[in-house]
Each structure stands twice: as C-alpha cells, then as structure tokens.
C-alpha positions as CSV (number, residue, x, y, z in Angstrom):
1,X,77.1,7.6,41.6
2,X,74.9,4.9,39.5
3,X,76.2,6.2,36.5
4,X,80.1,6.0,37.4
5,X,79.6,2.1,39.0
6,X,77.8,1.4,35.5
7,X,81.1,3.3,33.6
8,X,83.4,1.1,35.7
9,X,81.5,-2.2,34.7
10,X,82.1,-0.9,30.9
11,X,78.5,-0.7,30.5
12,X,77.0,2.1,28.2
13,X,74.5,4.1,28.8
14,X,72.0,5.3,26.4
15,X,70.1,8.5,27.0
16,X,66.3,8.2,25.5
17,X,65.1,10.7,23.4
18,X,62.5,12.6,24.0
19,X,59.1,12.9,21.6
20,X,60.5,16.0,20.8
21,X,63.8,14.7,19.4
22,X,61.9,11.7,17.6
23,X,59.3,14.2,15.7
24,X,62.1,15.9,14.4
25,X,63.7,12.8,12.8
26,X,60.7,11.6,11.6
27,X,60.1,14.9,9.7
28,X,63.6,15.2,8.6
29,X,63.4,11.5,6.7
30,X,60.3,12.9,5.3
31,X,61.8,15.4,4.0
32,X,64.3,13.4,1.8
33,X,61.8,11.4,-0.1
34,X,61.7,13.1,-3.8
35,X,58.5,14.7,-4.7
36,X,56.7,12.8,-7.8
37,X,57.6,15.9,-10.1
38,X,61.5,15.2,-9.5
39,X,63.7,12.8,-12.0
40,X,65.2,9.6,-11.0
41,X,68.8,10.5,-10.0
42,X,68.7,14.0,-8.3
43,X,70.0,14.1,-4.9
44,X,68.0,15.9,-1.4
45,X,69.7,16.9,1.6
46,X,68.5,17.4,4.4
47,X,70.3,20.1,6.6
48,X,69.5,21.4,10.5
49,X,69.5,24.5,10.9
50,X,70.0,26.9,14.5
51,X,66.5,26.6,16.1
52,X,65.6,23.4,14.6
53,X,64.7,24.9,11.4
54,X,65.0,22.1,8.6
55,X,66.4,23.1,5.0
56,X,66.0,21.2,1.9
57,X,68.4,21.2,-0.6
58,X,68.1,19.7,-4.5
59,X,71.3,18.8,-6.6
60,X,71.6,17.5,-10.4
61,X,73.1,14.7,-11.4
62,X,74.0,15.6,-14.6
63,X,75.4,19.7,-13.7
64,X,75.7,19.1,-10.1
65,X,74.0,22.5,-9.6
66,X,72.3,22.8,-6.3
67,X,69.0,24.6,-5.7
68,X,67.4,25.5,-2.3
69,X,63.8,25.9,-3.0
70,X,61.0,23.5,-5.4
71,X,60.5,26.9,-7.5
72,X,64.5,27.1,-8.3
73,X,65.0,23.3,-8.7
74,X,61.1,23.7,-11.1
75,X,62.9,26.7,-13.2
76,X,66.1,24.8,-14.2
77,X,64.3,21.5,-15.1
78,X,62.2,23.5,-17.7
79,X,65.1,25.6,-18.9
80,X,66.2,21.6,-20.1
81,X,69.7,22.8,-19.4
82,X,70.3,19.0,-18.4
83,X,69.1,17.9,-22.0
84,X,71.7,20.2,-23.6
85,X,74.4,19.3,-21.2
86,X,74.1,15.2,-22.1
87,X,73.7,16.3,-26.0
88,X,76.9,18.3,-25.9
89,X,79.0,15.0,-23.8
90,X,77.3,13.0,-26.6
91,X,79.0,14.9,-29.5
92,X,82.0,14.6,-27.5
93,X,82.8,11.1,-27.8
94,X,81.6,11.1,-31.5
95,X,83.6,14.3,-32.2
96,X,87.6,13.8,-33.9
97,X,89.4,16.5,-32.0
98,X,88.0,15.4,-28.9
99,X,89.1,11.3,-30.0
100,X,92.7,12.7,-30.7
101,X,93.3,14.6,-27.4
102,X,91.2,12.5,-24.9
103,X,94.7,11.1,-22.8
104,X,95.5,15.1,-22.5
105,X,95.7,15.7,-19.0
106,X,93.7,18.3,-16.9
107,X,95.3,21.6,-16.8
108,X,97.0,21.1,-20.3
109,X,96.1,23.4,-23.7
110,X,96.8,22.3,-27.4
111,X,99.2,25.1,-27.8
112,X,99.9,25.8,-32.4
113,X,102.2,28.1,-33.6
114,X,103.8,29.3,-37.4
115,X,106.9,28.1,-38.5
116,X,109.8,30.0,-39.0
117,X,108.9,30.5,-43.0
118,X,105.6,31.2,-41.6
119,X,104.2,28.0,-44.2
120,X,103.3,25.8,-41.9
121,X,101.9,25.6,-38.0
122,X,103.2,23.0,-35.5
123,X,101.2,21.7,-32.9
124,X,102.3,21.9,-28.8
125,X,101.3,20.4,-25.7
126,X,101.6,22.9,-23.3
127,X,101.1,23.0,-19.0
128,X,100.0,26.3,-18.3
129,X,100.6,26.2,-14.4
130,X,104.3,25.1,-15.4
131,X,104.8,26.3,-18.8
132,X,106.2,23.3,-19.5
133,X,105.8,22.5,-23.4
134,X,106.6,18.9,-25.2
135,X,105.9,18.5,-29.7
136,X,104.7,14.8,-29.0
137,X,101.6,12.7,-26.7
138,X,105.2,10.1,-25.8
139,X,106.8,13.4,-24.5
140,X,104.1,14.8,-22.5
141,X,103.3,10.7,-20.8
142,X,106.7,10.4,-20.1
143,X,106.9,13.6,-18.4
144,X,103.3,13.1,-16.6
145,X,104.4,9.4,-15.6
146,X,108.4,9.8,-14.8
147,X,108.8,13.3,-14.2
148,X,111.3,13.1,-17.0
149,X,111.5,16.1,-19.4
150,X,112.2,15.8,-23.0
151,X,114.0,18.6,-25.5
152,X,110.8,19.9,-27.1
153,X,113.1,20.1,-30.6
154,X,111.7,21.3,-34.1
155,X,115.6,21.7,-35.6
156,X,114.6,25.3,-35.8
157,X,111.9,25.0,-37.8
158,X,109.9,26.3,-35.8
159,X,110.0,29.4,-32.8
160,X,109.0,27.9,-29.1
161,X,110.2,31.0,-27.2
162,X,108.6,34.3,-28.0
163,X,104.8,34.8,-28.4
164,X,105.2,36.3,-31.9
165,X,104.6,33.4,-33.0
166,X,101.6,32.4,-31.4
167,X,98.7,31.4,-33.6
168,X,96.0,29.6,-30.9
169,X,96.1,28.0,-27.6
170,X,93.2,25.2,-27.7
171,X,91.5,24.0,-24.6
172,X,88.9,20.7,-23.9
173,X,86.6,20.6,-21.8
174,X,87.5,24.3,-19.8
175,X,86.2,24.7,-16.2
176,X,82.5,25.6,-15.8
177,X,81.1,24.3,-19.4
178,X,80.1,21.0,-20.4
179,X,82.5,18.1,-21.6
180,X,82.5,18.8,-25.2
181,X,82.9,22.2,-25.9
182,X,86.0,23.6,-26.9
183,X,87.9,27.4,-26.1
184,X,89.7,29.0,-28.6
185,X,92.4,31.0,-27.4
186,X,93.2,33.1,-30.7
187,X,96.5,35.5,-30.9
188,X,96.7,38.7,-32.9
189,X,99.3,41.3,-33.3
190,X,97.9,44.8,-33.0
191,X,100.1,48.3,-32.6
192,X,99.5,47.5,-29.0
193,X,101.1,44.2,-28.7
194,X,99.4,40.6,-28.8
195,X,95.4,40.8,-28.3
196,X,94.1,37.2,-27.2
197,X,90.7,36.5,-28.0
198,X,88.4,34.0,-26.7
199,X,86.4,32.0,-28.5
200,X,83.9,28.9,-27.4
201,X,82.5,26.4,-29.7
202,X,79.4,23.8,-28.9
203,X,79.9,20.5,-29.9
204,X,76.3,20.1,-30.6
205,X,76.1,23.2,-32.7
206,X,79.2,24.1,-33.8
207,X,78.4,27.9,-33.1
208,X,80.9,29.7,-32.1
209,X,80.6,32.2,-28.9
210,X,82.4,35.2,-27.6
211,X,81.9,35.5,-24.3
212,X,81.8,32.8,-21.3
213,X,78.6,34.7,-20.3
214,X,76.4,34.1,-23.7
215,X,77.4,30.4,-23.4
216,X,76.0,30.3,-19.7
217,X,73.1,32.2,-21.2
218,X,73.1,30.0,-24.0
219,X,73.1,26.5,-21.7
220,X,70.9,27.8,-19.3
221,X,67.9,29.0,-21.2
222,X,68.8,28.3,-24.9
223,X,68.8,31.5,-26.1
224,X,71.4,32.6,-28.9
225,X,73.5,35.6,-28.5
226,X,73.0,38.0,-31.7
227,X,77.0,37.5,-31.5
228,X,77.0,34.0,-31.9
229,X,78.1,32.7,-35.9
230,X,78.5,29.4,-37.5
231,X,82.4,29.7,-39.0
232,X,83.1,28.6,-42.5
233,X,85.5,25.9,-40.8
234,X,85.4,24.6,-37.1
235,X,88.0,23.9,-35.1
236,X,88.0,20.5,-35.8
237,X,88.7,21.5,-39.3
238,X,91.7,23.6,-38.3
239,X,93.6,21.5,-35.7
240,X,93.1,17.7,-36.4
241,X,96.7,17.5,-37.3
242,X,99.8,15.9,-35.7
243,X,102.7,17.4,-36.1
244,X,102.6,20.4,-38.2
245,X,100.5,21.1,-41.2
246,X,99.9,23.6,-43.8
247,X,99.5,27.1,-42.6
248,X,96.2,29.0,-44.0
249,X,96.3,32.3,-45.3
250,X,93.6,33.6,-43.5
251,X,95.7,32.6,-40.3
252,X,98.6,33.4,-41.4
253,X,97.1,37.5,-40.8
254,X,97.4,36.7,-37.4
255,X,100.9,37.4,-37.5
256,X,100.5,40.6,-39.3
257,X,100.6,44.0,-37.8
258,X,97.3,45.8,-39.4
259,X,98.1,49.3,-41.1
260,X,96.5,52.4,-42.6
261,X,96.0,52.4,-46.3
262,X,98.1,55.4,-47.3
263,X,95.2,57.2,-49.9
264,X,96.3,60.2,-51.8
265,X,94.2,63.0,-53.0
266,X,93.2,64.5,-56.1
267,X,95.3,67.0,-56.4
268,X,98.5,65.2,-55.4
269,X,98.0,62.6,-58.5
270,X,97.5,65.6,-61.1
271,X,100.7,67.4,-59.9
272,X,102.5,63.8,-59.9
273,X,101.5,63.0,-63.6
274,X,104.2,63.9,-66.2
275,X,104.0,65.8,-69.3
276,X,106.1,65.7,-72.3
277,X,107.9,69.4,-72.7
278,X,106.0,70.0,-75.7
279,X,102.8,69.4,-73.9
280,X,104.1,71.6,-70.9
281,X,104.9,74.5,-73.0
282,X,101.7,74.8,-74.7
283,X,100.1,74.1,-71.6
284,X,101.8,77.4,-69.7
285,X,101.0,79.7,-73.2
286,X,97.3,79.2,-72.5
287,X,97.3,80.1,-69.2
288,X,99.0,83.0,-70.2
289,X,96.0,84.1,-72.8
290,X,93.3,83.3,-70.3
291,X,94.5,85.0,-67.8
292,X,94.8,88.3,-70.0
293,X,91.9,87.7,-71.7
294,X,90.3,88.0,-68.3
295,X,91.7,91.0,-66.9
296,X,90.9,92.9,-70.0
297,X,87.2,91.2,-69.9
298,X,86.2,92.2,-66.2
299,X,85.2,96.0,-66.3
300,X,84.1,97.0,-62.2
301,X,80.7,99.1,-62.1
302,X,79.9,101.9,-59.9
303,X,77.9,99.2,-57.6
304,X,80.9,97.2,-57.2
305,X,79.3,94.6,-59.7
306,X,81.5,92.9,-62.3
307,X,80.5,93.3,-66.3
308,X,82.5,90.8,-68.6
C-alpha cells in the first residue's frame, strides 16, 4: 500500500543493493583495468555470465581480433601480427596502384581485358554484386552519386561481353587481409574452359601468395609458404595504366588454349625423306645382294645352331 501512495505522488523508489550485488560490481570494474603487460589501445570487456560467472574479453586495435584468455591475447602479441598489419597499411599509402584507385568503392574490382587485335589491354571498373561495368573513374562517380548509367563504349576495340577475353580481375584491399595487399584474379583458357587463379601480393614484400590460407599463415606467425615467389614484375608494374596499354606477351598466353607438341618418331622421318631415283634404284639392288648373300651364308647344324 506504501509503495502505490509513493507511485501516485510520482515519487521513485530505489531498491538498495545488497553487499552481494555491490561485490560483484566492484570486481567487475576490476576486471577492466589492463594488466601492465597490455599495449595502450586494446579494448577489455567485461561480460556476466549465468551464475555470476564474470568473462574477460581482449580486442586489438589494430586487427580487431578478440581473444578470451591472457595466454591467447600473450600468443598474438608475440606473433607481432599487429607490427606487420601497420607496415603493410604503411606501404599502402606510399604504394601507386593503391594512389590511383583509392576513390574505388567497396565491393568494386579493377576488371583488364585484351583488345580485339589482342595488342593492347583496357582497363574496367567493374561491380561484382551488379555486374555493372564503366571504362572511366567519371563513369563509375556518376553512377555511385546519381544512379545514372553511362554506355561503357570502346568503338569496338575492345570485347566487354564474353569472358574470352578476360586477362585479370584486380581487387584492393579484399575482405579478411590488411589494407594494402592486393588479389589477383588471373584468367586462363584451358581444354576445360576458363581456370581463375588467385593470387595475393604484400605491399610490404611484394611476394606473391597462392592461397588465402599461407597469407593468414604468413600474417599470423611470419612464416613463408615454400610456394610463395617474388615475380619479375608486380602488379603495380602491370596495371598502373588508364585507359588501355600495351599488351605483354607473356599475357597475351592467357588467351591461348595450351596443346600437345605433335613429336614424330624415328622411323616416320626416314620413310618421309626423299631420294632421287637413282639413289632409290641402287638402294633396292643392295638389298637384293644382302639378302641372297645371306641365305646362301647361313648353313642350320644338327643342334639347331646357325654356321655362317
């Protein structure tokens, strides 16, 4: 009855807490000071669990990785994963591919392909989710900004339809790596079609990976993959170009269905080779001589052995 007159008088009422309730605050703000061992900027949470169990969680600032126990959060910060992660965003901003695509938006892949004499390669900007492709940055704005969609037009210079023509698809920045590295989409006609081959470079490095899982490898504990090569030219070498550009001939194999080298034998290239009639004739007579020379030569012996 109190409680409902105090309501009615819009007074609040405020329930203490027991020393119970207070201990557990008190050890759950104790819990999210940072030990001395942890760098300035990582993040502890403090979660409640059923039973009043407390949980302590630590995040990076730099990965955002989350670890749920000092020995976890102990291992990463000696693997110095966060050292190679802030090298590799370094190289980024210093790096001239990165420079010449940084107003691409998220979700959208440098897309090159040959032109129709197969000389040159032109350069697309391609929305994968969409597949909506534009030749120019104005093009690709103006559809971002306005929604407006502009003819993506090469005067038949070069193939935008088919895949045949195909060379790369280059993406920044891909989903689960550090700003900075690059993926390297890389078509190939085979008997079986189009193989599509990935490829990852570092920024910091420029090696060049094969798999998404020796680059994790690779950030996490700094160990190379045996598969892992530094190319002759980067991809910074290959597609700082606007427009279109000269077409390499080592690219240019892409394109190329590879075949079997048609060898033929011995025996096939002697039969094959010519002689002049005179040779021919004389050549037939001497057969003729050996092989009566030989049957009047071989005399068979009693033993079955041959006497010549």
């Amino acid at each position: 009855m109190e409680e409902d007159e105090l309501k009615k008088q819009g007074k609040e009422i405020v329930e203490a807490e027991g020393p119970e309730e207070v201990e557990f605050d008190e050890n759950a703000e104790a819990l999210k000071e940072a030990p001395f061992w942890l760098p300035d900027g990582w993040i502890i949470n403090v979660r409640h669990g059923d039973g009043g169990s407390i949980y302590r969680y630590y995040t990076s600032p730099v990965s955002e990785y989350t670890f749920s126990t000092e020995m976890e959060a102990l291992d990463y910060l000696f693997s110095e994963m966060d050292e190679r992660i802030l090298e590799s965003e370094a190289c980024a901003e210093d790096n001239e591919l990165h420079k010449m695509h940084s107003w691409l938006p998220d979700g959208w892949v440098v897309e090159v392909r040959a032109g129709t004499m197969q000389d040159k390669m032109y350069k697309f900007y391609v929305h994968l989710p969409t597949g909506m492709r534009f030749f120019s940055k104005e093009d690709v704005l103006r559809y971002v900004n306005e929604g407006k969609i502009s003819e993506c037009d090469v005067k038949g210079l070069c193939d935008t339809i088919s895949e045949d023509n195909i060379l790369a698809q280059v993406e920044f920045n891909p989903d689960g790596l550090p700003k900075g590295w690059v993926k390297e989409l890389v078509f190939r006609k085979c008997n079986d079609g189009i193989r599509k081959d990935p490829y990852y470079t570092d920024p910091v490095s420029h090696l060049l990976f094969r798999t998404l899982k020796s680059v994790i490898s690779y950030l996490q504990t700094g160990e190379i993959s045996r598969h892992a090569y530094l190319p002759r030219r980067s991809v910074t070498d290959i597609y700082s170009f606007d427009g279109c550009a000269d077409l390499p001939r080592k690219m240019l194999k892409r394109l190329k269905v590879p075949g079997k080298k048609k060898q033929k034998s011995v025996q096939s290239l002697v039969f094959e080779k010519k002689l002049p009639d005179d040779q021919t004739s004389n050549r037939c007579k001497f057969l003729q001589l050996l092989v009566t020379w030989c049957s009047q030569s071989i005399v068979p012996t009693v033993t079955g052995q041959v006497i010549f």
